[in-house]
C-alpha positions, -999 to 999 in steps of 0.1 A, spaced: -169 -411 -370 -169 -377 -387 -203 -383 -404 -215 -389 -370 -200 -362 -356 -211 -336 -385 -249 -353 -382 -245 -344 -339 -235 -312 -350 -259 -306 -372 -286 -318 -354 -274 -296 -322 -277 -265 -345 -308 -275 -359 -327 -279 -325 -306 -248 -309 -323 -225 -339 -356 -239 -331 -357 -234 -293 -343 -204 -298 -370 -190 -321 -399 -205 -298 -381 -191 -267 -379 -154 -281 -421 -157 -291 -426 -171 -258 -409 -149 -239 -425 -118 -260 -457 -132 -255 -453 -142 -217 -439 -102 -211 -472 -86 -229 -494 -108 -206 -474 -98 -178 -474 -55 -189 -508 -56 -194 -515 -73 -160 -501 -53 -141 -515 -20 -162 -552 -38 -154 -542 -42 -115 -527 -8 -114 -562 6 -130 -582 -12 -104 -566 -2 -73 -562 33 -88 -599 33 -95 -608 19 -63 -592 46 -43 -599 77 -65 -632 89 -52 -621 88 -15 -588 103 -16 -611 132 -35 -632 139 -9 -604 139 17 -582 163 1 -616 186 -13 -623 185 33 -587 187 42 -585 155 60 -548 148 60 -545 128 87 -569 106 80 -557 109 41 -522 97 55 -538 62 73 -552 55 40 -515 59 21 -496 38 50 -521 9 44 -505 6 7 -473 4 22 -450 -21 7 -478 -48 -5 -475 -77 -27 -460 -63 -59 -470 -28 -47 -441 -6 -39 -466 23 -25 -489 54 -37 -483 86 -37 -507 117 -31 -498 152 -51 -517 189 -54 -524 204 -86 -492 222 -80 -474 188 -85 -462 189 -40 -470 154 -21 -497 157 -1 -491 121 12 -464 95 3 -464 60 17 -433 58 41 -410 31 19 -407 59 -12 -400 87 13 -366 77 6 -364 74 -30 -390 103 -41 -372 135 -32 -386 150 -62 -423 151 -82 -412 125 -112 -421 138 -145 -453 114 -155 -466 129 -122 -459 165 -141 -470 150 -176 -505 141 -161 -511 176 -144 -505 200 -172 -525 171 -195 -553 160 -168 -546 123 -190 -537 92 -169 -501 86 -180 -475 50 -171 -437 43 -171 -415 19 -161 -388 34 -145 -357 30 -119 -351 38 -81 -318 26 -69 -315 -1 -91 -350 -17 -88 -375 -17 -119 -410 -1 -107 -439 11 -130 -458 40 -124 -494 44 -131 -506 82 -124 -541 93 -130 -558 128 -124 -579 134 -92 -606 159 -100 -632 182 -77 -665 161 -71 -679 194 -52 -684 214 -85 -702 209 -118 -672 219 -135 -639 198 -140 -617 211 -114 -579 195 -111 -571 195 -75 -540 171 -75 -528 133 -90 -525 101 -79 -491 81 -87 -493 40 -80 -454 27 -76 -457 -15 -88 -421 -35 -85 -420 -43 -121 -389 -66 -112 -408 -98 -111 -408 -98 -151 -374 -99 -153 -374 -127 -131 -401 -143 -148 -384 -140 -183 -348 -151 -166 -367 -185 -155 -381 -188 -190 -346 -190 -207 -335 -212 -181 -363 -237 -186 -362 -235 -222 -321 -243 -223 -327 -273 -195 -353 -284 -225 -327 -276 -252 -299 -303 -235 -325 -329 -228 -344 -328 -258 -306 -329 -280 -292 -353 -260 -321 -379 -266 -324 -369 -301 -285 -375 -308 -285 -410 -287 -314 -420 -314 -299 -407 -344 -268 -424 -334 -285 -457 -332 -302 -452 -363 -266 -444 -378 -251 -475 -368 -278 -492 -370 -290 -487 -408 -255 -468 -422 -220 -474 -404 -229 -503 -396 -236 -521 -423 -207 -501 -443 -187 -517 -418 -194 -553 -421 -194 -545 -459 -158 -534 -455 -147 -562 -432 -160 -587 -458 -143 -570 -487 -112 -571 -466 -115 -609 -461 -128 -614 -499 -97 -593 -508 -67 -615 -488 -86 -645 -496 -99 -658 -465 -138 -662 -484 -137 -673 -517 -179 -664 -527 -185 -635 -534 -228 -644 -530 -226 -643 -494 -229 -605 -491 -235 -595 -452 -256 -562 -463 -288 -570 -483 -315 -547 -496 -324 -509 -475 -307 -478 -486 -272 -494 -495 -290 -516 -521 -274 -499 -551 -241 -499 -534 -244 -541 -527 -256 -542 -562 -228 -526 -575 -202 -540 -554 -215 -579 -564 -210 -571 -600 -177 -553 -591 -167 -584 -572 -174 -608 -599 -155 -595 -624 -123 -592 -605 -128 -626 -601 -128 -634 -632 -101 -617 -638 -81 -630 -612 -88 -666 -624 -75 -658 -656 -44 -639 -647 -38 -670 -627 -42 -696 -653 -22 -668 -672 9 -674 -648 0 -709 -646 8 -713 -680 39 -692 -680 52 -710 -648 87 -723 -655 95 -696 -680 122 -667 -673 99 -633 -674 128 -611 -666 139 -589 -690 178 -590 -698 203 -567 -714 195 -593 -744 159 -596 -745 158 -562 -751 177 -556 -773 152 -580 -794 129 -560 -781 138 -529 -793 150 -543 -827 115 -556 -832 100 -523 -822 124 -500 -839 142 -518 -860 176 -504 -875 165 -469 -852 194 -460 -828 182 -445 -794 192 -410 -788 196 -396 -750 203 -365 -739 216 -356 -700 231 -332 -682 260 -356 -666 279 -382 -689 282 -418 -677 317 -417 -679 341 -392 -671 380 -388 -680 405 -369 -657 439 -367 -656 462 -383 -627 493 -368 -633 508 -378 -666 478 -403 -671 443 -400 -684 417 -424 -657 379 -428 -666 358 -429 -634 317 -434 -634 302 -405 -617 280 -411 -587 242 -409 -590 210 -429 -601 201 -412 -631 239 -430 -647 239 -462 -626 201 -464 -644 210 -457 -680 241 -472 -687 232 -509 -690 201 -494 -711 224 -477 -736 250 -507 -735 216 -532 -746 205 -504 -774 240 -495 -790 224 -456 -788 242 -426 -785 245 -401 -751 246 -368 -752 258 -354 -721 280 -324 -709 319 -327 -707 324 -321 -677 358 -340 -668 393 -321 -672 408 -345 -701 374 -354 -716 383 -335 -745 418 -350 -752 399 -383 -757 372 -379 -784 371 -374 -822 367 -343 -839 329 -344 -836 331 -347 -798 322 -382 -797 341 -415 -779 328 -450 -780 323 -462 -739 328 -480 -718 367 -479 -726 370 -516 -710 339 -530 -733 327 -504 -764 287 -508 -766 275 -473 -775 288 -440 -783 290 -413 -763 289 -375 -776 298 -346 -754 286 -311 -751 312 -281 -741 302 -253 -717 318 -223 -705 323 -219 -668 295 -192 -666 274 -215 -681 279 -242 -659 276 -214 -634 244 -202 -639 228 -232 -657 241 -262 -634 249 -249 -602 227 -214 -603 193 -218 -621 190 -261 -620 206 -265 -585 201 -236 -565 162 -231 -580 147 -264 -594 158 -293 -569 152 -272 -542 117 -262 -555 112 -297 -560 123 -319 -531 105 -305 -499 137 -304 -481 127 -269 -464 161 -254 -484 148 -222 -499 150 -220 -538 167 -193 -556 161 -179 -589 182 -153 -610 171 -138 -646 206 -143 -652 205 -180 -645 175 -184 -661 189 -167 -693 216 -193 -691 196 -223 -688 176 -214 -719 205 -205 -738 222 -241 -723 192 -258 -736 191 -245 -768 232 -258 -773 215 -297 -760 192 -292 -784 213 -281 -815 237 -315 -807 211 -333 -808 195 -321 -841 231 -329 -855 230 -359 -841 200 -372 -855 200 -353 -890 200 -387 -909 175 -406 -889 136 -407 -897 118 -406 -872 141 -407 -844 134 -423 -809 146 -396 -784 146 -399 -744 155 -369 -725 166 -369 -689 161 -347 -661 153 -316 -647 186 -298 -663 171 -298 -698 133 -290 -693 131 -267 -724 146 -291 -747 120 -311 -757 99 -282 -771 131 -271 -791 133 -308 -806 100 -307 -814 99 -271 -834 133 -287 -858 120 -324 -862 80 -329 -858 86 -361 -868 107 -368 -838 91 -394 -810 104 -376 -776 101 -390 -736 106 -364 -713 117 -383 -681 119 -362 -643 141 -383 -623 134 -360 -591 96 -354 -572 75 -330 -585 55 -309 -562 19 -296 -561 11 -263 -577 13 -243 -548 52 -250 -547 57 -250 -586 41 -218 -587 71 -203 -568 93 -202 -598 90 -174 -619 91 -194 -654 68 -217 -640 48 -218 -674 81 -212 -701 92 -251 -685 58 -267 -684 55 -252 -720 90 -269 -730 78 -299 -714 50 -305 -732 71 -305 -763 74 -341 -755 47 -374 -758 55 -390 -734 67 -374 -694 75 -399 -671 80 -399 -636 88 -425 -608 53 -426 -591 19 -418 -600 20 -395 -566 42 -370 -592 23 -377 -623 -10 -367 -603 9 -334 -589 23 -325 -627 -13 -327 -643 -25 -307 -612 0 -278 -623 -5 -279 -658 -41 -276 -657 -35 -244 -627 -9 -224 -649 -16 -231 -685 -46 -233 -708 -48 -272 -719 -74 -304 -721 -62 -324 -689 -77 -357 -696 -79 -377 -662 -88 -414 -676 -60 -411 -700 -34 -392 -681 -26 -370 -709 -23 -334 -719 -40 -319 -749 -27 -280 -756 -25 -265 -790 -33 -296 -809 -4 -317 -793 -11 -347 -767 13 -358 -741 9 -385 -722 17 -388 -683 30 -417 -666 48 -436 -638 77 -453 -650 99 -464 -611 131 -470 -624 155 -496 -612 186 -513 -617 205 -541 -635 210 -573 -615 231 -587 -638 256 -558 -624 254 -571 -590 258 -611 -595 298 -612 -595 296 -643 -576 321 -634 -549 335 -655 -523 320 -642 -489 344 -662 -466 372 -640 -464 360 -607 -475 342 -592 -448 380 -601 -429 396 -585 -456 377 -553 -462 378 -543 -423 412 -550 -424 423 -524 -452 403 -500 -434 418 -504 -400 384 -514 -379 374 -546 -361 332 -549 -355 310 -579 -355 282 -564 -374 283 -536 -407 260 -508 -419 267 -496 -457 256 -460 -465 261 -449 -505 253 -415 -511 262 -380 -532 268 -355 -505 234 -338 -506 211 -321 -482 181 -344 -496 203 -377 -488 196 -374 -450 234 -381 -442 230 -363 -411 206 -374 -400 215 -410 -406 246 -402 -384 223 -385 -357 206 -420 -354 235 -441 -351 241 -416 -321 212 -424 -307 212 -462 -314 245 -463 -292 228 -439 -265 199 -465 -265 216 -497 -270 249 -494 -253 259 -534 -259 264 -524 -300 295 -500 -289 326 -518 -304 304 -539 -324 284 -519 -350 303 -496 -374 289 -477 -405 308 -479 -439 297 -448 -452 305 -436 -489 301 -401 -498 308 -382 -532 314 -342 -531 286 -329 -551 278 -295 -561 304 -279 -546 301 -248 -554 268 -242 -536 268 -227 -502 242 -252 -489 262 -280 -503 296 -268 -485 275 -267 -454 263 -299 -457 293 -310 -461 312 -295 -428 281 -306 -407 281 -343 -418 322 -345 -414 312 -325 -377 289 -350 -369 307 -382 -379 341 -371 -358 319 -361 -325 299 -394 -329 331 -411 -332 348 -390 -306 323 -401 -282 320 -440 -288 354 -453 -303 382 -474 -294 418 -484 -307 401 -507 -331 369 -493 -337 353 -464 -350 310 -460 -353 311 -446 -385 335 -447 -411 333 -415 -436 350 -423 -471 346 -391 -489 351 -392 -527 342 -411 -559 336 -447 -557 339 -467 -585 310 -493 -588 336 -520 -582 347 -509 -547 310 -504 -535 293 -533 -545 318 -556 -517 306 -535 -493 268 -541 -501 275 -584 -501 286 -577 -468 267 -558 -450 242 -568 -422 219 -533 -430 221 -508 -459 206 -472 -446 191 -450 -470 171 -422 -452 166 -394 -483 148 -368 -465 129 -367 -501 139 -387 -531 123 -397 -563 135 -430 -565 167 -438 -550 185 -465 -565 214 -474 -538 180 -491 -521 182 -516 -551 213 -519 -554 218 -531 -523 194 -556 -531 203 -565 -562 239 -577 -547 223 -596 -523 222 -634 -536 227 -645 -504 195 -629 -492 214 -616 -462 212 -581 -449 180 -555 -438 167 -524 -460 161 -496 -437 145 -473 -462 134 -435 -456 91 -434 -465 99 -400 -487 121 -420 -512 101 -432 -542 118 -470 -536 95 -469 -506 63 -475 -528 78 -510 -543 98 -520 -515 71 -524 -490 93 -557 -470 120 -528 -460 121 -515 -425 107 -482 -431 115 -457 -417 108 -414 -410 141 -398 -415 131 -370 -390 124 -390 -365 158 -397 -349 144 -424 -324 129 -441 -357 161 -446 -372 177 -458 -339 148 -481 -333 155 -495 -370 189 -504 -364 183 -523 -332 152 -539 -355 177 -551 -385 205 -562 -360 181 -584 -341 162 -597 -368 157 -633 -370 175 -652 -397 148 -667 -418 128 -636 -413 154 -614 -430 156 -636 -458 120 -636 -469 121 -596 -466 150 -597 -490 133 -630 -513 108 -607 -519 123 -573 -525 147 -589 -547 118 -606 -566 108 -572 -569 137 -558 -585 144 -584 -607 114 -585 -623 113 -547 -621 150 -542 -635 161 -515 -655 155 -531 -692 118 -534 -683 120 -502 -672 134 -486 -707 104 -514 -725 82 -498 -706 92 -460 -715 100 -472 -752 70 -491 -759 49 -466 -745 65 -441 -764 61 -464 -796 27 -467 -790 13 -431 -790 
């Protein structure tokens, strides 16, 4: 369509120009025919009446002078003539111009003093009239004697007209003549280009779900799409061929398990790395040791980035580097800051950094949460950066960096994955210490295009420290694509686009998409369902037939609120699920200490008591709000029993509650309503998605999941959960390592 539309418009221009041209030399030509006619007709009746107005002004025959002017009195094209002395006075004036003449006009003047015929086209109340004038000499004398002039008045207004009618005619000409011209070449478009592109399409389409199998029968043979058909049969026959293979490929492995486990990689990575331990570094620590009173209690912090790496770190017996952030973490480890987790099972070792509370000031809260993840989720929350801040977060790097290089002072060669958007500059630090160092940068939030990068002042200094490492991961190839696109706009560097890499200053870094997930293994507890979903509503006081489950860190990008704005409207729309529908919804404080966070806060806790205000009962309540830190164990009954999980991120690099929802579903029970801006969006196609702005979208969706037929449900979660299974976490860190291995 716009290929037509720009070949119409094209072709409109084209023809306009031309007619426009052709008009303008026509109508130039047509007006010098039309001048010089009526200078020719002015001549001859000039001419013509010469000698005898002569002889009656030489005998002083006025009267008879006077008949002769009247008879030119308002003829065809002639307005009237005019008789004048030598002196320049009217002798006789044909009545019409008595009116307009109150005065001898100046060619009249000009042909007296110069005895030369002279023309003008001027004038008289608003009509156009040319004036011929021409001398009027003595006959009675041998000399040349000037006794007066004679002035011809011609309505020149007819050209006008004339060239008025032209432009009309030639614009009628313009429509026709483009209107026939664009019903051909539209013919001739679908006819010889759309379509056959068309029926080319349709039949890739069907050769692509299957429903041909020959690739020979080609609707499109031969004219100017012959090198396109050429190309397409040859493209067609190979991914046959590969397709038969990769099926006698799973033929062959039908039968087999081809998930990766907790144990298969750890095979894995002893047959890639050998004795090597596994390094990570993170801003926030898997575990997390308080104090209750007289008593020291370990909680798991909410979040994806630690519900992702823990089972990774359990399979690789690696150590975690992370920042102490817990108010008795420091009355639990050794002298070099390190404790074996977790306390129930030991599988790794766990070694924490210390920071000041300006540090965690400006480096957390200030620089990393109130300037990147704004900058990088489009969230419409404005970003803001301090030198200060900035200061502190290369100065917080640096200590990362330093535990680190203590850390693996004995290793050769050491594997090293760092995590996050917290420690940017870190892998550039690494890599100045220990060259010999094998380092994977992995973002676990979006990255933007490079006109919202660009916004941060040390836009370059963190690209720079990121490219310290071979390998940066992210969870898409949407952010990969946007991260090469800002490298190659701020820094000098090789972008090569086949290879997703980054050559600058003799060091390559490869880009790719690594979507994380989670372990299933986690999920499978094998619970009885009979009595659970009785006993859960119970402790929390509520009676209704059918259960939401929300799991999220109190944060602007989560779209809390508006998750609680479309439960609002799904009872406003479907009045017959008051009483019946409640939302479980778990919410860790995060980030407290931001003003947008705090704000966040009081609107969702706003929200949730006018929503419930407005629809509850003795027994029931629309949404329950459980703010605070959830331990895995207390979430994961609400997920077995839920009839819909809700994750609407306004924008979200992965998500992982979306899995984990799935994960705990063995009974393939329950709907996904899943916000399009969260990364889990690109695997989990057979969730309802959804637009979290759209208020009526998310209302719709509940309705949808509610109402959703039985068997339907579980083939949506069948698949998903095929999905994340073979998808899980431990490929995930095969993936990243043997990538990494491989460079």
């Amino acid at each position: 369509m716009k290929l037509t539309l720009r070949i119409i418009i094209s072709l409109f221009i084209g023809i306009s120009l031309v007619i426009v041209v052709f008009s303008a030399i026509q109508i130039k030509d047509e007006k010098n025919r039309l001048q010089a006619d009526l200078v020719r007709r002015s001549i001859i009746v000039a001419e013509s009446l010469k000698e005898s107005i002569v002889t009656l002004i030489e005998t002083g025959q006025i009267e008879r002078l006077n008949r002769i002017v009247e008879k030119f009195d308002n003829r065809e094209r002639l307005k009237g003539i005019a008789v004048y002395d030598a002196s320049g006075n009217i002798i006789s004036l044909t009545s019409n111009l008595k009116a307009s003449i109150s005065k001898t006009p100046v060619e009249v003047v000009n042909t007296i003093v110069d005895k030369l015929p002279s023309l003008k086209i001027l004038k008289l109340h608003n009509e156009k009239i040319y004036i011929y004038v021409i001398p009027l000499f003595s006959e009675s004398t041998t000399e040349e004697k000037l006794i007066g002039a004679l002035a011809l008045f011609q309505d020149a207004s007819y050209i006008d007209i004339r060239i008025k009618d032209i432009w009309k005619q030639n614009i009628i000409r313009l429509l026709a003549l483009t209107l026939s011209i664009v019903a051909i070449s539209i013919l001739i478009i679908r006819w010889s280009i759309t379509g056959p592109v068309a029926r080319m399409a349709e039949w890739l389409k069907e050769l692509r779900s299957g429903k041909i199998k020959e690739s020979s029968d080609i609707p499109v043979k031969g004219d100017i799409l012959a090198p396109l058909v050429d190309e397409v049969t040859t493209l067609v026959k190979t991914l046959s061929m590969v397709k038969a293979n990769l099926e006698e490929e799973e033929r062959l492995k039908a039968g087999t398990d081809s998930y990766w486990t907790a144990e298969r990689l750890k095979e894995f990575i002893k047959e890639q790395l050998g004795d090597k331990k596994l390094f990570l570094l993170s801003n926030r620590e898997p575990y997390i040791h308080v104090r209750e009173g007289e008593n020291i209690k370990c909680i798991i912090p909410a979040g994806g980035l630690v519900t992702a790496l823990d089972p990774v770190m359990r399979a690789c017996d690696g150590v975690w580097i992370a920042h102490g952030a817990g108010d008795a973490d420091r009355d639990v480890v050794d002298k070099n800051g390190t404790i074996r987790v977790p306390p129930d099972k030991p599988a790794y070792t766990l070694k924490r950094v210390w920071l000041t509370k300006d540090e965690e000031k400006r480096y957390y809260y200030g620089f990393s949460n109130e300037g990147l993840w704004p900058l990088c989720h489009i969230t419409y929350v404005r970003p803001v950066f301090r030198t200060d801040d900035w200061i502190e977060y290369q100065r917080v790097n640096e200590k990362f960096a330093t535990a680190l290089i203590e850390a693996i002072k004995d290793e050769e060669s050491p594997l090293v994955l760092v995590q996050d958007y917290h420690l940017a500059l870190v892998p550039l630090l690494i890599r100045k210490q220990r060259p010999d160092a094998k380092i994977a940068l992995f973002w676990h939030i979006p990255w933007p295009n490079p006109e919202v990068f660009g916004i941060c002042p040390w836009a370059r200094e963190i690209l720079i420290g990121m490219l310290g490492a071979d390998l940066v991961g992210f969870h898409i190839q949407f952010y990969c694509n946007n991260f090469l696109d800002t490298v190659d706009r701020f820094l000098e560097s090789k972008i090569d686009w086949e290879h997703f890499s980054i050559e600058r200053r003799g060091h390559i870094t490869t880009v790719k998409p690594f979507p994380v997930s989670v372990s299933v293994e986690n999920f499978a507890d094998g619970s009885d369902l009979t009595d659970l979903r009785e006993k859960l509503l119970k402790e929390l006081g509520i009676m209704a037939e059918y259960i939401g489950v929300g799991v999220d860190r109190i944060d602007y990008t989560k779209g809390i609120l508006e998750r609680f704005l479309g439960i609002e409207r799904f009872f406003e729309k479907y009045p017959q699920f008051i009483g019946k529908f409640s939302l479980i919804q778990f919410g860790s404080p995060s980030r407290t200490h931001i003003k947008q966070y705090r704000e966040i806060m009081e609107s969702i806790e706003e929200t949730a008591d006018r929503v419930n205000w407005k629809f509850h009962n003795k027994n029931y309540k629309p949404i329950v709000f459980l703010k605070g830190h959830h331990p895995h164990s207390k979430i994961l009954p609400f997920y077995k029993i839920a009839d819909l999980c809700m994750v609407t991120s306004l924008h979200d690099g992965m998500n992982l509650v979306a899995k984990e929802f799935i994960a705990s579903r063995d009974d393939e029970g329950g709907a996904l309503i899943l916000s399009q801006f969260a990364g889990a969006s690109r695997e989990l196609k057979d969730a309802i998605i959804i637009n979290p702005y759209d208020i009526e979208s998310i209302a719709d969706a509940i309705y949808q999941a509610l109402n959703m037929d039985i068997e339907e449900k579980k083939q949506r979660m069948r698949k998903m959960r095929h999905i994340v299974q073979e998808r899980n976490i431990y490929r995930w860190t095969k993936d990243l390592i043997s990538s990494l291995v491989r460079l």
